[in-house]
C-alpha positions as CSV (number, residue, x, y, z in Angstrom):
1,X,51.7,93.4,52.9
2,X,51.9,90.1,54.9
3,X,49.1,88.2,52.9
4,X,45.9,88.4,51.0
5,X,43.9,91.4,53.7
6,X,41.2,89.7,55.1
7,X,41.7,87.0,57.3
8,X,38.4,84.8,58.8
9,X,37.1,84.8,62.0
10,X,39.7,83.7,64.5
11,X,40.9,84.9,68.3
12,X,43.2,87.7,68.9
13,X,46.2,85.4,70.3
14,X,49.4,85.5,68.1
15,X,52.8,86.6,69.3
16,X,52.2,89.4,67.3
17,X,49.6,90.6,69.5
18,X,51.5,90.2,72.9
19,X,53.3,92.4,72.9
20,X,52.9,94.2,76.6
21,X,51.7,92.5,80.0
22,X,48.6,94.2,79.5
23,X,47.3,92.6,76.2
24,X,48.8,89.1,77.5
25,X,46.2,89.5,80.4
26,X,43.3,90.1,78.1
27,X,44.0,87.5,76.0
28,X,43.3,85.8,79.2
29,X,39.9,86.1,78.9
30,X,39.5,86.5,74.9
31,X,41.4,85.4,72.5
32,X,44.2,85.9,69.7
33,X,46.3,86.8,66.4
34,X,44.5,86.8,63.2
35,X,41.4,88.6,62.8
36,X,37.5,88.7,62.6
37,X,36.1,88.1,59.2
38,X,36.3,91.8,58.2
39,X,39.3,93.3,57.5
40,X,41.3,94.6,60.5
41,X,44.0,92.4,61.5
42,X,43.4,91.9,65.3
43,X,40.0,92.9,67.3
44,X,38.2,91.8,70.3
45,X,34.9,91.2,68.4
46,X,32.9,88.6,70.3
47,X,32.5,87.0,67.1
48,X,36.2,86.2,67.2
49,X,36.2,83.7,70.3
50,X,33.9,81.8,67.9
51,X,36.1,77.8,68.0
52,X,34.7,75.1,65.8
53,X,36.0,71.2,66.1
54,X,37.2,71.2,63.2
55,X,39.5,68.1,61.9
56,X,43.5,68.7,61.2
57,X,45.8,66.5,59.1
58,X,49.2,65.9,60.0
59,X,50.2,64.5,56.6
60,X,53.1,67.3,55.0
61,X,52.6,67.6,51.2
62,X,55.8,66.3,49.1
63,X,55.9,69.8,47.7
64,X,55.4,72.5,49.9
65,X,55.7,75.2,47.4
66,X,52.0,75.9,47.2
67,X,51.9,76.2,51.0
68,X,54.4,79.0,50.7
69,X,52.6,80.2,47.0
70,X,48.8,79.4,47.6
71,X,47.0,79.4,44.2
72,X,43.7,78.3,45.6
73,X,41.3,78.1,48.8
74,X,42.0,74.5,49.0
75,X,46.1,75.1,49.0
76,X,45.8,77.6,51.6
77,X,45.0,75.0,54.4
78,X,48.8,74.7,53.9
79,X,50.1,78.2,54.4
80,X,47.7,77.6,57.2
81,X,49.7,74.9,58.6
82,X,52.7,76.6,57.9
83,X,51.5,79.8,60.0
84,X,50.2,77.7,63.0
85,X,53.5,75.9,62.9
86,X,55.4,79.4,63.8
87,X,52.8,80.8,66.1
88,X,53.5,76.8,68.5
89,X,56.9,77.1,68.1
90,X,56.8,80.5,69.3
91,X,54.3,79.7,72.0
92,X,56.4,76.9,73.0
93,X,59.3,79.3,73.8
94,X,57.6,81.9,75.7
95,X,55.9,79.1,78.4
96,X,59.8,77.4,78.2
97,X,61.2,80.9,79.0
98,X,58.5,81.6,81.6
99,X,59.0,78.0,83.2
100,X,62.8,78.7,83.2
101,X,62.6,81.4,85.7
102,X,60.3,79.3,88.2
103,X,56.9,81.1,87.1
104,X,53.9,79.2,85.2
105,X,52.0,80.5,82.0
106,X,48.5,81.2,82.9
107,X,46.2,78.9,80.4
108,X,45.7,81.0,77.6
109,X,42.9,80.8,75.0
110,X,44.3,78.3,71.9
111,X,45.9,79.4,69.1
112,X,44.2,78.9,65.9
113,X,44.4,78.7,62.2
114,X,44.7,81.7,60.0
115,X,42.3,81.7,57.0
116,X,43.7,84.3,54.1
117,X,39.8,85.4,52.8
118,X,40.9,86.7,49.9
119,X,42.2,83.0,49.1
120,X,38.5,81.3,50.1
121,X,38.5,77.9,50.7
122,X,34.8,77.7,50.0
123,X,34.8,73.6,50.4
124,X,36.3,74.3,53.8
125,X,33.7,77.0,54.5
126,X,30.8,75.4,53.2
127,X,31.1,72.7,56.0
128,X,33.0,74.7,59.0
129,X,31.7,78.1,58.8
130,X,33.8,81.3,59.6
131,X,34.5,80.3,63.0
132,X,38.1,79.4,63.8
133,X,39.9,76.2,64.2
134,X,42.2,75.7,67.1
135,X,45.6,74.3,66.1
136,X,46.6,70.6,68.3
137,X,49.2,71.6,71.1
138,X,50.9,70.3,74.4
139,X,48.4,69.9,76.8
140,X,49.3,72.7,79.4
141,X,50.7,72.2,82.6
142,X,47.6,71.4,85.0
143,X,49.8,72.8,88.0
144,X,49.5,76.3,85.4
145,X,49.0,79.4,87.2
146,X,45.9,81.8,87.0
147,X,48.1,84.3,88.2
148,X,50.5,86.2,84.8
149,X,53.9,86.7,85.5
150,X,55.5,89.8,86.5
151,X,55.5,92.3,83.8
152,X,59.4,92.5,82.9
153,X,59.8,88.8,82.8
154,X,57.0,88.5,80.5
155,X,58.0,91.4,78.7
156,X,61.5,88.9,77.9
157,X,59.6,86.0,77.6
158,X,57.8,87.0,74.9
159,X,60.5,88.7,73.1
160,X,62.2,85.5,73.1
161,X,58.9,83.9,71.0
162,X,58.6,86.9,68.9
163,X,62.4,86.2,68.2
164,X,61.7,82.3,67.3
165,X,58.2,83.2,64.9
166,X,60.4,86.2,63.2
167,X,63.6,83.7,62.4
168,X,61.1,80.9,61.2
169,X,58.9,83.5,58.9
170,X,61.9,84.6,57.4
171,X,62.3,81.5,55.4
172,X,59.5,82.0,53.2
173,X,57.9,85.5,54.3
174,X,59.9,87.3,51.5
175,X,58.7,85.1,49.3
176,X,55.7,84.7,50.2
177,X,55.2,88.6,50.4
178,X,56.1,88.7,46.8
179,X,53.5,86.6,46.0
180,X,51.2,87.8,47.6
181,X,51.7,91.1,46.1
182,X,51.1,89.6,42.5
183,X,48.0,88.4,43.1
184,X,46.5,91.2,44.5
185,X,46.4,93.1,41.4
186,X,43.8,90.5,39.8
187,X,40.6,92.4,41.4
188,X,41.5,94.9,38.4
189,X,41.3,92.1,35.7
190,X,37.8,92.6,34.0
191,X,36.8,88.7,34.6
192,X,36.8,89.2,37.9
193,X,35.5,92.0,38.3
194,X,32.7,91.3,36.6
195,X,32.0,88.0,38.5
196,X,32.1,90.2,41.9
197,X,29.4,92.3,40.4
198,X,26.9,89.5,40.8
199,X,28.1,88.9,44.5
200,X,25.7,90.8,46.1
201,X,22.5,90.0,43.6
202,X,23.4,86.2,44.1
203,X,23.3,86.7,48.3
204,X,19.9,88.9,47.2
205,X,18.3,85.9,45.9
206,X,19.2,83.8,48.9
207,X,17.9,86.3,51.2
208,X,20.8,88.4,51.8
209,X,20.9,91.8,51.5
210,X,24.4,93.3,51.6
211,X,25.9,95.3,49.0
212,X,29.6,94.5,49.7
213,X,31.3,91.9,50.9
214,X,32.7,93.6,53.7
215,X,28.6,94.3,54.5
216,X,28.4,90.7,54.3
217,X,31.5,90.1,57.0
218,X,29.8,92.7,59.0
219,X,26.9,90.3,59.0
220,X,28.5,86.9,59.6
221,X,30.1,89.2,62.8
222,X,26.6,90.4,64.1
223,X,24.9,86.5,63.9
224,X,28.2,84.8,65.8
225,X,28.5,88.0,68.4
226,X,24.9,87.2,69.1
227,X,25.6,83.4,69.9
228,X,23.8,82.2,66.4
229,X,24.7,80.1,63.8
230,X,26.7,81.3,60.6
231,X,26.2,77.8,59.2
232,X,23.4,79.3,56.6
233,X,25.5,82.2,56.1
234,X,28.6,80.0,55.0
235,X,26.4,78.2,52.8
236,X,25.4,81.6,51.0
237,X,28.9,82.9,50.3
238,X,30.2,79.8,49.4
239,X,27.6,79.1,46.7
240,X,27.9,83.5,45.4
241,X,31.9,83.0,45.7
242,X,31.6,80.2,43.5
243,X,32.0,82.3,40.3
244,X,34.2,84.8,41.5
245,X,37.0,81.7,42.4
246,X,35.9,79.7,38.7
247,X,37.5,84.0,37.5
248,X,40.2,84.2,40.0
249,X,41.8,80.5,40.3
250,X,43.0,79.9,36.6
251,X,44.9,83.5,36.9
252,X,46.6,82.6,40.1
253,X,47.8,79.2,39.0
254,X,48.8,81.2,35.7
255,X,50.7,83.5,37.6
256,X,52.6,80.8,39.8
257,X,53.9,79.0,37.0
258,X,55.5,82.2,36.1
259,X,56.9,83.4,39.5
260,X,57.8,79.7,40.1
261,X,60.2,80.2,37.0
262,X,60.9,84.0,38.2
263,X,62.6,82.3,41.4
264,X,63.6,79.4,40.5
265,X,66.5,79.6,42.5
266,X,65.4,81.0,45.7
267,X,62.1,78.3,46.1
268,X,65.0,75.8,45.4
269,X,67.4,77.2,48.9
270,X,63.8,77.5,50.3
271,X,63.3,73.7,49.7
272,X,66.5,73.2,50.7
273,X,66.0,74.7,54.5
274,X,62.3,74.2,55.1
275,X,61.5,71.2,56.1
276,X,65.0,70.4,57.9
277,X,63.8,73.4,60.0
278,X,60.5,72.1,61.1
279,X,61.8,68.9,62.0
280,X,64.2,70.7,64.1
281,X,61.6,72.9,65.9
282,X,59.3,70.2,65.8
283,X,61.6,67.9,68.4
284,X,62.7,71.2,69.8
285,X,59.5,72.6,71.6
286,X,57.7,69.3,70.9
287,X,54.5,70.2,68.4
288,X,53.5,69.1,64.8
289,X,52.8,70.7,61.6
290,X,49.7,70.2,60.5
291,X,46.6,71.7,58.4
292,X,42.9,71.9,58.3
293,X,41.0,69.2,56.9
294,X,37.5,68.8,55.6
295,X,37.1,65.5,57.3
296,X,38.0,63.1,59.6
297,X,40.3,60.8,57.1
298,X,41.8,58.1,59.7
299,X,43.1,58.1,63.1
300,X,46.6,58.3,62.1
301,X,46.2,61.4,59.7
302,X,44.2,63.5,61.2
303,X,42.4,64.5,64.7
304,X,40.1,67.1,65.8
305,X,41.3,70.1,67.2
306,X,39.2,71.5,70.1
């Protein structure tokens, strides 16, 4: 279990995903890595080419342990960043590897932000919707082919990424994975069940009629595949998720301080290795870690990714 198992709506691009020519190529003309709102973890849904300009903040938390241990929506804009960060470094060695052997990367669709749905940032949704956010990246190469490399370099190429995203995930995935794994057992505690028994009456009186909220993901799919607005949808679940997150956030924060003290000694080597990592990748294949913001906060925080 890699995380929480629904991620929101973003395009099928990850190195994870390329992993033959003939995916690479698609990707081409859709998209990447995480999923659609619903719960299977790659799909060429149209809903999932959805982009939104959505502001990012390059401003690094002086702890990072809730990036790696997200207790609420709000802290998962930082296991956000922390994803994103792998997925550029990794991109940033495939188009080096490619370049290296006298071919050019066609321009791919952007990478974008993974948002863990079972951790809802309902602030974030409230104002941005489901669509993704694309993460800030080198410009590409205006010289860059339309033309994908020949199969076997690319097959090498992206083998080499996959190698990079793998070595930096294994610093925290473990970890992570553990976490995640703990709080996944709180849909069985009675409080919150009982708050995600009103979920679907709440949407009812809003004028939504799902039973589920994987009905509901259905439907936020349907509105953006059919070039609408899931605006007034965002608004819904963020307002019927309310009490479900009052149930769920005290536990998780409960929990951490417990697992914090549980392994104690391996978020301290964590601590330890992080960050000196990043900066090293950082000048390495020249991108930033950052996170999505609410807002524009000052031009020398944050920008908008398009």
């Amino acid at each position: 279990m890699a995380g929480p198992t629904r991620t929101a709506a973003v395009p099928p691009r990850t190195v994870l995903t390329l992993l033959t020519l003939v995916t690479l190529i698609t990707l081409v003309a859709c998209a990447a890595g995480c999923s659609k709102p619903s719960a299977s973890p790659a799909g060429g849904d149209p809903a999932a080419a959805t982009f939104r300009a959505s502001p990012v903040t390059y401003e690094v938390p002086a702890d990072l342990t809730p990036a790696v241990l997200p207790a609420t929506g709000a802290e998962s804009r930082w296991s956000q960043g922390l994803d994103a960060f792998g997925e550029a470094v990794a991109d940033g060695e495939i188009r080096d590897c490619v370049r290296s052997r006298g071919e050019e990367m066609p321009d791919l669709a952007p990478l974008a932000f993974t948002r863990y749905m079972d951790l809802p940032d309902l602030e974030f949704i409230r104002r941005h919707g489901f669509g993704s956010t694309a993460v800030p990246v080198p410009s590409p190469d205006p010289a860059a082919s339309q033309d994908s490399p020949g199969p076997e370099l690319m097959r090498r190429c992206l083998a080499a990424g996959q190698t990079v995203l793998n070595e930096f995930r294994a610093l925290y995935g473990p970890l992570r994975m553990s976490w995640f794994k703990v709080i996944g057992r709180l849909g069985s505690d009675e409080s919150v069940a009982l708050a995600y028994r009103a979920f679907p009456s709440c949407l009812a009186q809003r004028g939504v009629r799902v039973k589920s909220e994987s009905r509901f993901f259905g439907l936020v799919d349907q509105r953006l595949a059919a070039g609408g607005t899931d605006m007034g949808l965002a608004a819904d679940y963020a307002t019927c998720m309310a009490p479900v997150e009052a149930a769920r956030e005290p536990l998780r924060e409960e929990l951490r301080t417990r697992f914090v003290t549980d392994h104690r000694q391996e978020i301290k080597e964590l601590t330890e290795k992080l960050m000196p990592r990043v900066r090293k990748l950082a000048a390495r294949y020249k991108v930033r870690l950052c996170f999505p913001a609410l807002e524009q906060a000052g031009a020398d925080v944050t920008e908008t990714a398009r």
